[in-house]
C-alpha positions in Angstrom: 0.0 0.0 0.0 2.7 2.4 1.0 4.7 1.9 -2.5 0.9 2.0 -4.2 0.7 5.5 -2.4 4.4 6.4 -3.4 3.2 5.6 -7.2 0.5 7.6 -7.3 2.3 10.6 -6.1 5.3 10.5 -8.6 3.9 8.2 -11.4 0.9 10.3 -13.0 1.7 12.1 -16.2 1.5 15.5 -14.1 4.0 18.5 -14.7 4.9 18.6 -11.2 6.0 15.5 -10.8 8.6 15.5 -13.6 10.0 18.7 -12.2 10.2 17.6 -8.3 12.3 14.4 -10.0 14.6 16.7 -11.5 15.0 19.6 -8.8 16.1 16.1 -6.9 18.2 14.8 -9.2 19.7 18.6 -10.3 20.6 19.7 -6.4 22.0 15.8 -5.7 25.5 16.2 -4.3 27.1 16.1 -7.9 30.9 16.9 -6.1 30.8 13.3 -3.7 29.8 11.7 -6.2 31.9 12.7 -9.0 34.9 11.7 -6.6 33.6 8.6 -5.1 32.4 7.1 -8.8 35.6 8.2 -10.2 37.6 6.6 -7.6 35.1 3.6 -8.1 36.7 3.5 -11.6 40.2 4.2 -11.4 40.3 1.3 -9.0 38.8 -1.0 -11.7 40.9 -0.2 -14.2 43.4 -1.4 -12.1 41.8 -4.3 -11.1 41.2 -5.2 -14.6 44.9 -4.5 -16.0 46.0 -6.8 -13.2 43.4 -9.5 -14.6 44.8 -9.0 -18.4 48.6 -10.0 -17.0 47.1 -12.7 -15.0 44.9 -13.9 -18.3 48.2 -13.6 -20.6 50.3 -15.3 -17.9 47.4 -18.1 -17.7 46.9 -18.6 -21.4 42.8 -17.5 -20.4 42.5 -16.8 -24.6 40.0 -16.5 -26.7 41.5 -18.6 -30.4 39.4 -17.5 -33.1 38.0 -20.9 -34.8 35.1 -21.1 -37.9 32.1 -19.9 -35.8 34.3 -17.1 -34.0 33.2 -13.5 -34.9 36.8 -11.9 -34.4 40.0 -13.2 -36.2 42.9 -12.3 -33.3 43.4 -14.3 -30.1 41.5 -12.2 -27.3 41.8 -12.2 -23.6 38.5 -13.6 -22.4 37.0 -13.4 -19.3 37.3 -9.7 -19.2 33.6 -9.5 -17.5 34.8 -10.1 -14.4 35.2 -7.1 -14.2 31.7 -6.8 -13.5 31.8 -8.9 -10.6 34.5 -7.0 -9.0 33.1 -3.6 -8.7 30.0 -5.8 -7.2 33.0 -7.0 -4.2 33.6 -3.2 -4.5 30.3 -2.0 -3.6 29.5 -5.4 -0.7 32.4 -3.9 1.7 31.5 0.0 0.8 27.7 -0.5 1.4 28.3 -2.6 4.5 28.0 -5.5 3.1 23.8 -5.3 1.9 22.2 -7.8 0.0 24.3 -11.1 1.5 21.8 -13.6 -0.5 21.9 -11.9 -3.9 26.3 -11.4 -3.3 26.1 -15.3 -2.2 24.2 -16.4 -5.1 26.2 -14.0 -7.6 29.3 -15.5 -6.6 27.9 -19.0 -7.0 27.3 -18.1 -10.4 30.6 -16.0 -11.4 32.5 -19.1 -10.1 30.6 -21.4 -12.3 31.0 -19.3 -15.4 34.7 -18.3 -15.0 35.6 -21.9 -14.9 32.7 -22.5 -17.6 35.4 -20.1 -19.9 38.4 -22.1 -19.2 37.2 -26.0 -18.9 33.6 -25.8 -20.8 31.6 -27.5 -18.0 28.8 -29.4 -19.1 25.3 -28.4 -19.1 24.2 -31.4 -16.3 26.9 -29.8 -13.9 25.9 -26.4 -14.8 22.0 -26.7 -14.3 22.0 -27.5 -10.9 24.3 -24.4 -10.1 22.2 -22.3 -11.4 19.7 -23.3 -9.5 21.6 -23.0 -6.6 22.0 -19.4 -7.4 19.1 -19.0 -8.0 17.6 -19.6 -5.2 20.1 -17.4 -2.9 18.6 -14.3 -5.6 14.8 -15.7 -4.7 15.9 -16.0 -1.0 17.3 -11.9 -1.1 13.7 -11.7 -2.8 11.8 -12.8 0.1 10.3 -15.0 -2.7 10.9 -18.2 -0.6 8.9 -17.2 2.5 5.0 -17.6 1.6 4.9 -17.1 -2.7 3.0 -20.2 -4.0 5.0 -22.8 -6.0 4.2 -21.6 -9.2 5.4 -18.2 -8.9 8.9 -20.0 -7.7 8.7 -22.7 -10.6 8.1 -19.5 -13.4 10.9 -17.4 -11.5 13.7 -19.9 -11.9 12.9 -21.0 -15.7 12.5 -17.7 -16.0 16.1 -16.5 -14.6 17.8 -19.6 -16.5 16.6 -19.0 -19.9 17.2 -14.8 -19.7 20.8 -15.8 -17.9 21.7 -18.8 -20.7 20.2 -16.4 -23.4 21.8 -13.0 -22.5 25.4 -15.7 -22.6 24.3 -16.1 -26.6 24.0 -12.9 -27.4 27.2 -12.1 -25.9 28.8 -12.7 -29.8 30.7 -9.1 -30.9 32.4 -6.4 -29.7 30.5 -3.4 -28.0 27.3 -5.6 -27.9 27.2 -6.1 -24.3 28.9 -3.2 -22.8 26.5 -1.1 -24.9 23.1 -3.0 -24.2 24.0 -3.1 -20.4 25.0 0.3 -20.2 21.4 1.4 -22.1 19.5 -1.4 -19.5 21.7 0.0 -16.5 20.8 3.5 -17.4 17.1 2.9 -17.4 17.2 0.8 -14.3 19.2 3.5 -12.2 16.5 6.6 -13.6 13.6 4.5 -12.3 15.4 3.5 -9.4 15.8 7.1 -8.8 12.1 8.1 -9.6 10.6 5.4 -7.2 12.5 6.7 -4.7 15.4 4.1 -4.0 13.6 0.7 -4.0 17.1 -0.6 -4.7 20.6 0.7 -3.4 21.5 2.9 -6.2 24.9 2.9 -5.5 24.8 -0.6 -6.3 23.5 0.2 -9.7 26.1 3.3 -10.3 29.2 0.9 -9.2 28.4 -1.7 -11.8 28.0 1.3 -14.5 31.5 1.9 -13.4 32.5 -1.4 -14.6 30.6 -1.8 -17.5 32.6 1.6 -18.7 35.7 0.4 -17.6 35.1 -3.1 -19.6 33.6 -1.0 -22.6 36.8 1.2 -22.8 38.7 -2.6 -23.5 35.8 -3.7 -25.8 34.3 -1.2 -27.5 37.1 -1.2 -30.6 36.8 -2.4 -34.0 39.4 -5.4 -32.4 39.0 -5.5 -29.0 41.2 -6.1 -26.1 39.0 -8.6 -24.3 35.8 -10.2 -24.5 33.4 -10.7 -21.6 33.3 -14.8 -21.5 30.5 -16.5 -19.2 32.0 -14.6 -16.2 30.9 -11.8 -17.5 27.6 -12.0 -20.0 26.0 -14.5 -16.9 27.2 -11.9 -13.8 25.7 -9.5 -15.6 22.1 -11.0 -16.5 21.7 -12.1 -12.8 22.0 -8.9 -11.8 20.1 -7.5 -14.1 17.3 -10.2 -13.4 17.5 -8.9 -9.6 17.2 -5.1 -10.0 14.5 -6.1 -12.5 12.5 -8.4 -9.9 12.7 -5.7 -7.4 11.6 -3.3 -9.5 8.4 -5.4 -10.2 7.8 -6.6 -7.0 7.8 -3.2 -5.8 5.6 -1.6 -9.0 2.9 -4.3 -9.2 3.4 -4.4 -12.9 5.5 -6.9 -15.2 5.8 -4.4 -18.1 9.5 -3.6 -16.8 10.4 -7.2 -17.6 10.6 -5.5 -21.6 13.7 -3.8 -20.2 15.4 -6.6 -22.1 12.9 -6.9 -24.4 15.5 -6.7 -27.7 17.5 -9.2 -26.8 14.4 -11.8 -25.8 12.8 -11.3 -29.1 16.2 -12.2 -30.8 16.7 -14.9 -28.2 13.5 -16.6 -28.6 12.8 -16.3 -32.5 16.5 -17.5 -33.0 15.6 -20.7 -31.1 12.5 -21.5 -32.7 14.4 -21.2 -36.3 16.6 -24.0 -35.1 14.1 -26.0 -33.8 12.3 -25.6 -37.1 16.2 -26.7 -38.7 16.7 -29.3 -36.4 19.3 -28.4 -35.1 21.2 -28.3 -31.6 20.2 -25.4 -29.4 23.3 -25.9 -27.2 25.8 -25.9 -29.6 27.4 -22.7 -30.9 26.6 -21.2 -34.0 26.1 -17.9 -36.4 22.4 -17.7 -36.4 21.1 -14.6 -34.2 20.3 -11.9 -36.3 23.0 -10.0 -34.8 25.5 -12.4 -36.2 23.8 -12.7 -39.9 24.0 -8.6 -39.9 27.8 -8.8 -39.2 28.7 -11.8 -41.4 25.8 -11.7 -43.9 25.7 -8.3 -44.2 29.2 -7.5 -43.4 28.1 -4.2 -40.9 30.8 -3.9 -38.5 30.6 -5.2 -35.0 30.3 -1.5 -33.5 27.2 -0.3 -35.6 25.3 -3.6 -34.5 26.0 -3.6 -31.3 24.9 0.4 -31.3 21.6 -0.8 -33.2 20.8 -3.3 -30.0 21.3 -0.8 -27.8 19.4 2.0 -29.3 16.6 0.1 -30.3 16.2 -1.5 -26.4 16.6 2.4 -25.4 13.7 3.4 -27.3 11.8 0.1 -26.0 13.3 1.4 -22.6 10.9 4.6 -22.9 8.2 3.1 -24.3 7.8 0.6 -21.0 8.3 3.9 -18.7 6.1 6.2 -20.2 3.2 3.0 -19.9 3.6 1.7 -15.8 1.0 3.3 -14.5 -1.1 2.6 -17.0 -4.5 -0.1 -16.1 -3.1 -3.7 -16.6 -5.2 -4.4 -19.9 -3.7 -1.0 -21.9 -0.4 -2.6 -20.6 -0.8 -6.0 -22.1 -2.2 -4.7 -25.5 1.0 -1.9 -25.6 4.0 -4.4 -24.6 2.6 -6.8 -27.1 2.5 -4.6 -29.5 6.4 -3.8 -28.7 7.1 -7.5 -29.0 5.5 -7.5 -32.4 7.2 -5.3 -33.9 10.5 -6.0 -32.6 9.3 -9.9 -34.1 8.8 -8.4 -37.1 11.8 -6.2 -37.3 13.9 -9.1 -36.5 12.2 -11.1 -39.3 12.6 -8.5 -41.9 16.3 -7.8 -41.6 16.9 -11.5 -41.0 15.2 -12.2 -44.3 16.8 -9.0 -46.4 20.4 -10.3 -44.8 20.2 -13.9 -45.7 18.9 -13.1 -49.0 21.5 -10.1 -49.5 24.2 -13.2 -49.0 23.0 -15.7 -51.1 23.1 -13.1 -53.8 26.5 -12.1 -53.6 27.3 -16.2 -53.3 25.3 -16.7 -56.6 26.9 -13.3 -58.4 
């Protein structure tokens, strides 16, 4: 009731509202923060420098092979980085949120040792669930939600955590989409009033600049890996839940509705193929548009981004809407990023076979 009453006050469409959210955010204490954030950084540029010696010292390479999308051996693993300004934030904060840190570690330690030995999916699985239910116990989910709501929660968090790990496939692309998702997360944090710890938020933007610096080039320094695509996508999946749980409303949930559409609709053309839906491959539309339609890695990756940005404003300006107007508006924005992906995947594939048959 008391966050139903916070809603009503800043969610309406009203004037007022929009300018007592920015007099707020205008008179913040822009001099601590500029030093703490920046201090934030410079420490993770440190902390990741000392990871490239250790990767180069460790042999922890990416090897280009025929499915690769870069042609130079590339230090992977660089989203760890990720994970460490997380460690950053646990002792600065006072160490908050114990079952989301457990369950995040759970799952970085799974996923950096996923980069080096490729563990198989049987000894994954139950890992994931194990982190997954330290994220559901930090989301009092455990303590009197039915068994359905559990159930949808954890298939839920393993197919957007395995997923967001496909689409990590070219430079830029994940630094750039998780800055955009970030971004959004931290204004609405902000407008709700702090349902989350936004220093939490602001300290992983920290790393996801210092990782992007490394990554966003036309031949990167480093890649993300598991360690970094997966740490990344659990938290995301956790400021996202919070934000629901504390809105009413699942409509935030299209935060990451670009890469979902792209997820699911790739799947379903391999089922159609037969083919393996664990085994690596080329056939997200991202990957046809930079090896079918030869755009570079950069531009892609900016077209993800900016496309889940405009989505990202769409799903704000629609919260406070009634339920049904919500439905009808968010599957309309799953449409037409359905057809969107369908179109270019079509004019891509066809572009190729034309050049092959020239």
């Amino acid at each position: 009731m008391k966050m139903r009453m916070l809603l009503s006050e800043n969610g309406g469409n009203s004037g007022a509202s929009i300018i007592r959210f920015m007099n707020q955010f205008i008179h913040s204490n822009l001099s601590n923060v500029f030093v703490t954030y920046s201090s934030v950084t410079l420490i993770l540029l440190l902390l990741i420098n000392i990871y490239f010696r250790l990767a180069d010292k460790f042999d922890f390479v990416d090897r280009p092979n025929e499915r690769s999308s870069h042609s130079i051996p590339t230090i992977l693993g660089g989203g760890i980085i990720f994970y460490l300004s997380l460690i950053l934030y646990f002792i600065y904060s006072g160490f908050q949120y114990p079952w989301f840190f457990a369950g995040i570690t759970i799952i970085t330690v799974l996923s950096l040792a996923d980069d080096k030995f490729d563990i198989p999916v049987r000894f994954r699985m139950p890992v994931q669930l194990i982190a997954t239910g330290c994220l559901l116990q930090e989301l009092g989910l455990l303590n009197g939600s039915e068994l359905w709501i559990v159930g949808l929660f954890i298939v839920l968090t393993t197919g957007i955590v395995n997923a967001y790990n496909f689409m990590d496939g070219i430079n830029g692309i994940t630094a750039m989409y998780s800055g955009v998702v970030l971004i959004s997360l931290w204004v609405c944090n902000k407008y709700f009033n702090y349902i989350v710890d936004g220093r939490l938020m602001l300290f992983l933007l920290c790393s996801v600049v210092v990782f992007g610096f490394y990554n966003i080039r036309r031949k990167a320094r480093t890649f993300a890996g598991d360690v970094g695509a997966v740490a990344m996508a659990f938290m995301l999946i956790f400021f996202i839940s919070v934000l629901i749980k504390a809105t009413g409303t699942f409509v935030f949930i299209l935060f990451l509705g670009v890469y979902g559409v792209d997820s699911v609709l790739t799947i379903l053309h391999r089922i159609y193929k037969r083919e393996n839906i664990f085994q690596a491959h080329r056939s997200h539309l991202y990957q046809i548009m930079v090896h079918s339609g030869r755009k570079s890695h950069l531009k892609v990756a900016g077209i993800y981004a900016g496309s889940q940005a405009v989505v990202n404003v769409m799903v704000f300006s629609i919260y406070d809407k009634p339920a049904l107007f919500q439905f009808a508006y968010s599957a309309g924005i799953l449409v037409v990023l359905a057809v969107l992906y369908e179109g270019l995947r079509i004019n891509y594939l066809n572009k190729s076979k034309g050049k092959r048959n020239s």
